[in-house]
C-alpha positions as CSV (number, residue, x, y, z in Angstrom):
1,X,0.0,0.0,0.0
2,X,2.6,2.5,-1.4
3,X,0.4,5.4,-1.9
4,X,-2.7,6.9,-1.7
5,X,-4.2,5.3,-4.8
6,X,-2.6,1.7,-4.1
7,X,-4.7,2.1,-0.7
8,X,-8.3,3.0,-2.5
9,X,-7.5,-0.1,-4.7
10,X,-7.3,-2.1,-1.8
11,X,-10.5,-0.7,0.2
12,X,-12.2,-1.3,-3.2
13,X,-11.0,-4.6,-3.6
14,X,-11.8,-5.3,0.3
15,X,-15.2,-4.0,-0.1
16,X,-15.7,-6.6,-3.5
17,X,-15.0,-9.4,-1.3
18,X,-17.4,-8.4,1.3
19,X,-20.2,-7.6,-0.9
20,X,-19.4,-11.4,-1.9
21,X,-20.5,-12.1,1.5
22,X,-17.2,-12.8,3.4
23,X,-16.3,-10.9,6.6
24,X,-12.5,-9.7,6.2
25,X,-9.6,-8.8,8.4
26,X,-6.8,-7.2,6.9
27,X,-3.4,-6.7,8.4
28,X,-1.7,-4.6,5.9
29,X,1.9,-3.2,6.7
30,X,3.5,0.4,6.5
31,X,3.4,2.4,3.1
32,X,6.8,1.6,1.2
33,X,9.7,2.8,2.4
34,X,8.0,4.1,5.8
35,X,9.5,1.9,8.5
36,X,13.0,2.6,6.7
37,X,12.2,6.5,6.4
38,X,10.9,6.7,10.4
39,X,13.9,4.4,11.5
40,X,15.9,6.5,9.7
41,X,14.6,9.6,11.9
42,X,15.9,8.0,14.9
43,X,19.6,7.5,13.3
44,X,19.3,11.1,12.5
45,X,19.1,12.4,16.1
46,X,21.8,9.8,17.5
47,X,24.1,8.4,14.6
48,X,25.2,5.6,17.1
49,X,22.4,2.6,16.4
50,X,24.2,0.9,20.2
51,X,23.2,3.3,22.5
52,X,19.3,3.4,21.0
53,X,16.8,1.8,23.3
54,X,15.2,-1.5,21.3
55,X,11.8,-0.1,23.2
56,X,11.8,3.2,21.8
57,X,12.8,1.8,18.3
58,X,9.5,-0.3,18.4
59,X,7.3,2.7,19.4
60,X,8.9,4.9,16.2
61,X,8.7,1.0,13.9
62,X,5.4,0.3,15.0
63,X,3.4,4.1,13.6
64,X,3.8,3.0,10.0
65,X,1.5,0.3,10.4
66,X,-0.9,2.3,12.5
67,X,-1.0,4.9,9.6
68,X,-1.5,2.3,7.0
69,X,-4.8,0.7,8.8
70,X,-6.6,4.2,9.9
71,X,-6.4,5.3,6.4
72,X,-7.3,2.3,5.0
73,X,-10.1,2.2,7.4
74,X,-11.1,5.4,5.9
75,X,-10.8,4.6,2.2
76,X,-13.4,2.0,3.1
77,X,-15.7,3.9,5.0
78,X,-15.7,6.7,2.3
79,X,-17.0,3.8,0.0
80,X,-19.9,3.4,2.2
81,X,-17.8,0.3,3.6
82,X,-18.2,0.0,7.4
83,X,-14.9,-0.9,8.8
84,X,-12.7,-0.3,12.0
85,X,-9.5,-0.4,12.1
86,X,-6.8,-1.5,15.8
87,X,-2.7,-1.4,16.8
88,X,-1.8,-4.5,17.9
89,X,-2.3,-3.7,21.4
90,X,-5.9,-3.2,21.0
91,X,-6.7,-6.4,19.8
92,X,-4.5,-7.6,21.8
93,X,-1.9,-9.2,20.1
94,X,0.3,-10.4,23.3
95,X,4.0,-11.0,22.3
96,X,7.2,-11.6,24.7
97,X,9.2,-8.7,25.2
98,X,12.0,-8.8,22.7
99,X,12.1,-6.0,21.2
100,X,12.4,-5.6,17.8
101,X,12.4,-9.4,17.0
102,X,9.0,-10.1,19.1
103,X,7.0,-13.5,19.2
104,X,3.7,-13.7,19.4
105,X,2.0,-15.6,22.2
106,X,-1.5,-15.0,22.0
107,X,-4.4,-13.3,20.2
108,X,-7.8,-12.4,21.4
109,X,-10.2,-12.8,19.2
110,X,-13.3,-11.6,20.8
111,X,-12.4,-7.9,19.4
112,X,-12.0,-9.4,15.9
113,X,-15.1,-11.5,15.9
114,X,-17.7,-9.2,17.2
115,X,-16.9,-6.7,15.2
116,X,-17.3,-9.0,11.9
117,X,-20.6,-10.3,13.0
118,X,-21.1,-6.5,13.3
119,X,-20.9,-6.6,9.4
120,X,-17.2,-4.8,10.0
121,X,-14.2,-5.2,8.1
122,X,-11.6,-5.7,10.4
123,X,-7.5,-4.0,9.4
124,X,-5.0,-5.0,12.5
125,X,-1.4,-3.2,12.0
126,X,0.5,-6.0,11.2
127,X,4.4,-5.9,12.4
128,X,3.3,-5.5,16.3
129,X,2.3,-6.8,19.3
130,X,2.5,-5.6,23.3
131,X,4.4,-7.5,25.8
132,X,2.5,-8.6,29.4
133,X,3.2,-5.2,30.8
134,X,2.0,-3.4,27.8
135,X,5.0,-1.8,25.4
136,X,4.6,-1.8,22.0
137,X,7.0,-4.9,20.2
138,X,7.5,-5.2,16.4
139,X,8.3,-9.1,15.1
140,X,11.3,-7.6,12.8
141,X,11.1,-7.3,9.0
142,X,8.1,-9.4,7.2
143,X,6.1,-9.3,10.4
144,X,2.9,-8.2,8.7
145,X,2.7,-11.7,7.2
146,X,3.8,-13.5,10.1
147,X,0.8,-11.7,11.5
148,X,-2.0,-12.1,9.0
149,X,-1.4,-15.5,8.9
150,X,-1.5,-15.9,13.4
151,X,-4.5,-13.8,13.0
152,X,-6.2,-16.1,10.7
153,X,-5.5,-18.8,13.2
154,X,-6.4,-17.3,16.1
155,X,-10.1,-16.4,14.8
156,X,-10.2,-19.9,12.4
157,X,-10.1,-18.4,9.3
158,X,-11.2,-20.2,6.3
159,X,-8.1,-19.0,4.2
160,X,-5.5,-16.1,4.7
161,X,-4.4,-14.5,1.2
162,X,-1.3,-12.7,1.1
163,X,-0.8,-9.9,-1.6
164,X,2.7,-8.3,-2.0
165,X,3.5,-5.2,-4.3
166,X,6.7,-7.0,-5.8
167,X,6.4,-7.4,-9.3
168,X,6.7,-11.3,-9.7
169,X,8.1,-14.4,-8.0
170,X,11.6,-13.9,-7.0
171,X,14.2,-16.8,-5.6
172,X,16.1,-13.9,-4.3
173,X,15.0,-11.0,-2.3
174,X,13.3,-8.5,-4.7
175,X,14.4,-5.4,-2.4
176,X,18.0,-6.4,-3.6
């Protein structure tokens, strides 16, 4: 979801699946270049990457995705689309507490599911979790999948469909 237009196509595309009568969650991930750009912010005000706090690095990591799910949230709605959109934490998505490289532990899916019967489409920030005592944790790089596909698990999902902006099938890594 790269830019404004990539994230109408989604809502659009969102919205044609629901009007086929299934209830959808999405878990997209930041715009393109967003975590990078924001991390990037951070190495900006102290050049040294040793003495930056893992916890604070999660907190800046963690807003792309929270940008990418309100707006899509809104591209829906202004299609007439109900949808609602969470951060991981207010699902909750429970992780450990390594930061930076978090693992999920559990899911609630009471959030989720009530607001699908609501007729809702559900978007989750992929990427990010909280630990037990509540800060923010990101699962490191490709995390979005890693939580669509936990997601889908957790509230029984009848598939999870993963769509990437890469223009093909790689062996190696496309960002390369």
């Amino acid at each position: 979801m790269g830019s404004v237009e990539r994230i109408q196509n989604v809502a659009q595309r969102v919205a044609k699946w629901v009007k086929a009568g299934h209830q959808v969650v999405v878990v997209p991930s930041a715009m393109s270049g967003e975590t990078n750009r924001l991390l990037g912010l951070a190495k900006d005000i102290n050049p040294n990457c040793a003495d930056m706090s893992p916890r604070e690095m999660d907190v800046i990591a963690s807003t792309g995705e929270q940008v990418s799910v309100g707006l899509l949230a809104i591209a829906l709605q202004s299609i007439g689309q109900d949808a609602v959109s969470y951060a991981g934490w207010q699902v909750p998505v429970r992780t450990n507490n390594a930061f930076m490289k978090a693992r999920i532990e559990s899911i609630d899916d009471k959030r989720i599911k009530a607001d699908l019967d609501a007729g809702r489409v559900v978007i989750v920030t992929g990427f990010q979790g909280a630990d037990a005592a509540g800060n923010i944790t990101t699962l490191g790089r490709g995390g979005s999948d890693t939580s669509a596909v936990a997601i889908a698990a957790a509230i029984k999902a009848d598939e999870c469909l993963i769509y990437t902006d890469v223009g093909g099938v790689y062996t190696p890594d496309p960002r390369v």
